[in-house]
C-alpha positions as a Markdown table, in Angstrom:
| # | Residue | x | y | z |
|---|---|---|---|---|
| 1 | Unk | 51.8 | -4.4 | -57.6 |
| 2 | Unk | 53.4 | -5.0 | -54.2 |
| 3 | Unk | 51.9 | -7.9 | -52.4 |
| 4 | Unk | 52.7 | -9.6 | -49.4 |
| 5 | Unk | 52.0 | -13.3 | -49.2 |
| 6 | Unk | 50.8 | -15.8 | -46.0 |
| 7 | Unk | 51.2 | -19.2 | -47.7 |
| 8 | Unk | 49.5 | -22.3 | -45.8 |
| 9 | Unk | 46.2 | -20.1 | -45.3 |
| 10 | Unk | 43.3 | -21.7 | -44.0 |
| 11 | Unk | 41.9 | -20.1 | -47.2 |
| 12 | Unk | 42.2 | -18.2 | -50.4 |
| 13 | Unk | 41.3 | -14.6 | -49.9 |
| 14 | Unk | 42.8 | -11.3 | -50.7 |
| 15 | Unk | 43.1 | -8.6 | -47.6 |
| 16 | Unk | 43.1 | -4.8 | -47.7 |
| 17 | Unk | 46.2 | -3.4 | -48.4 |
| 18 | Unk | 48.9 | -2.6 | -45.3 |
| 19 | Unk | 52.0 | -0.3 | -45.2 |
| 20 | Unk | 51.6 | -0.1 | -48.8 |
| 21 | Unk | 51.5 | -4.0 | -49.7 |
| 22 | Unk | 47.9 | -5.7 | -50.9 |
| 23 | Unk | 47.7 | -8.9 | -48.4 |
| 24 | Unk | 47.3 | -12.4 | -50.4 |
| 25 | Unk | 46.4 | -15.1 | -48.4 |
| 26 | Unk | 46.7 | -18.6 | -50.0 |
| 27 | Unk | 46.9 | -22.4 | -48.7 |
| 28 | Unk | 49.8 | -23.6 | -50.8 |
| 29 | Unk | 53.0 | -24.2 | -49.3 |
| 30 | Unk | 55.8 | -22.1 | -50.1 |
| 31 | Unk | 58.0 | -24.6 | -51.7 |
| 32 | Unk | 58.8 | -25.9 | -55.2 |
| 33 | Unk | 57.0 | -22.2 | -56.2 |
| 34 | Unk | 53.7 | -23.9 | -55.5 |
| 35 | Unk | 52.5 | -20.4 | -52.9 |
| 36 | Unk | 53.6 | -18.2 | -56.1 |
| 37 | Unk | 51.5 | -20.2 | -58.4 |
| 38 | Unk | 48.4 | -20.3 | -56.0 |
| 39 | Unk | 49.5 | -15.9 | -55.8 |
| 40 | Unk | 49.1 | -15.7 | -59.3 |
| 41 | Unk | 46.1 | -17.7 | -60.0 |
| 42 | Unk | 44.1 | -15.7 | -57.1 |
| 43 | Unk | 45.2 | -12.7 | -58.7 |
| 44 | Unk | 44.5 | -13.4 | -62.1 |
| 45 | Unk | 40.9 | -14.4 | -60.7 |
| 46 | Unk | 40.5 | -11.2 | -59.1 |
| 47 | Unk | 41.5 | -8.8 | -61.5 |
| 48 | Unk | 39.5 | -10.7 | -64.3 |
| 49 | Unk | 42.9 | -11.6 | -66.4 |
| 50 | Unk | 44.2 | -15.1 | -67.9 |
| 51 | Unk | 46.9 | -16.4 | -65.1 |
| 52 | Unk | 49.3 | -16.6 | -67.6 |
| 53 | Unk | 49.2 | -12.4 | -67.4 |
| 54 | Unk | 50.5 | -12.3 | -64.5 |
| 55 | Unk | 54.3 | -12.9 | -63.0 |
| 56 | Unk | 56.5 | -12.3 | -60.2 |
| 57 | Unk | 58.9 | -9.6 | -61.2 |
| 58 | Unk | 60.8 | -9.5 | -57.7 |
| 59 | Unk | 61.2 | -11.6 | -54.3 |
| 60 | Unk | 60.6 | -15.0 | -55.5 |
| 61 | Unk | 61.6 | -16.5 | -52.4 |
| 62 | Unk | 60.1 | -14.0 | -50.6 |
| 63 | Unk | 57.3 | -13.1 | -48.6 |
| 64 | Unk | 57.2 | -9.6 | -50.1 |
| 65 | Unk | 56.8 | -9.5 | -53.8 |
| 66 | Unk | 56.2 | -7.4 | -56.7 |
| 67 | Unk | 53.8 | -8.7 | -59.0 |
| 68 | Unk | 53.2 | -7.7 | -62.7 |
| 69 | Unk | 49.5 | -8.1 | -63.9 |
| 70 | Unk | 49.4 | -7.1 | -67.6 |
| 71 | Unk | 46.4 | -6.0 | -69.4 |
| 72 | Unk | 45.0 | -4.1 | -65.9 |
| 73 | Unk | 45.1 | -0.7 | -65.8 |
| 74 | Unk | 45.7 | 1.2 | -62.7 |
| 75 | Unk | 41.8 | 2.2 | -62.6 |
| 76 | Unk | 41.1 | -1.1 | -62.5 |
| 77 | Unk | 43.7 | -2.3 | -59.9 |
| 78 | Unk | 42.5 | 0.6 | -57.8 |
| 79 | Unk | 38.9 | 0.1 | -57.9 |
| 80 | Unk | 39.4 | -3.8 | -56.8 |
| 81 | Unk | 41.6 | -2.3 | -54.2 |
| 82 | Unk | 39.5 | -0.2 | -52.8 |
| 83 | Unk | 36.3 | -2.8 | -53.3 |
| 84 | Unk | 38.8 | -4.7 | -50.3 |
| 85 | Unk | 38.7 | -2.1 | -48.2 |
| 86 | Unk | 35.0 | -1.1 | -48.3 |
């Protein structure tokens, strides 16, 4: 899943997607991996999976990352997607 992340949110919240990317807001700083963490903990919240489940595959260091969430099946991604945008 292609996310793109604001770290140092005022809050934790998940946006509707935009060109293509779902929006993860989160209030940890980006250093020492502790926005990545905060990423994958919201996620793994979200999509009703354990946090271990879920990784960054690509862009780390990034704001733009690709983010593996196994045991969630595209259905499933797309119906919390579209519960964002409704």
């Amino acid at each position: 899943m292609a996310v793109r992340v604001t770290p140092r949110s005022p809050r934790l919240q998940l946006d509707p997607p935009r060109d293509g990317k779902l929006i993860v807001r989160v209030n940890a700083p980006p250093a020492e991996g502790a926005a990545n963490k905060a990423v994958c903990k919201l996620l793994a919240k979200r999509f009703g999976i354990a946090p271990s489940r879920t990784r960054i595959v690509r862009g780390d260091s990034a704001r733009d990352k690709l983010v593996a969430l196994e045991g969630v099946s595209l259905e499933d991604a797309e119906r919390v997607i579209e519960e964002l945008t409704s």
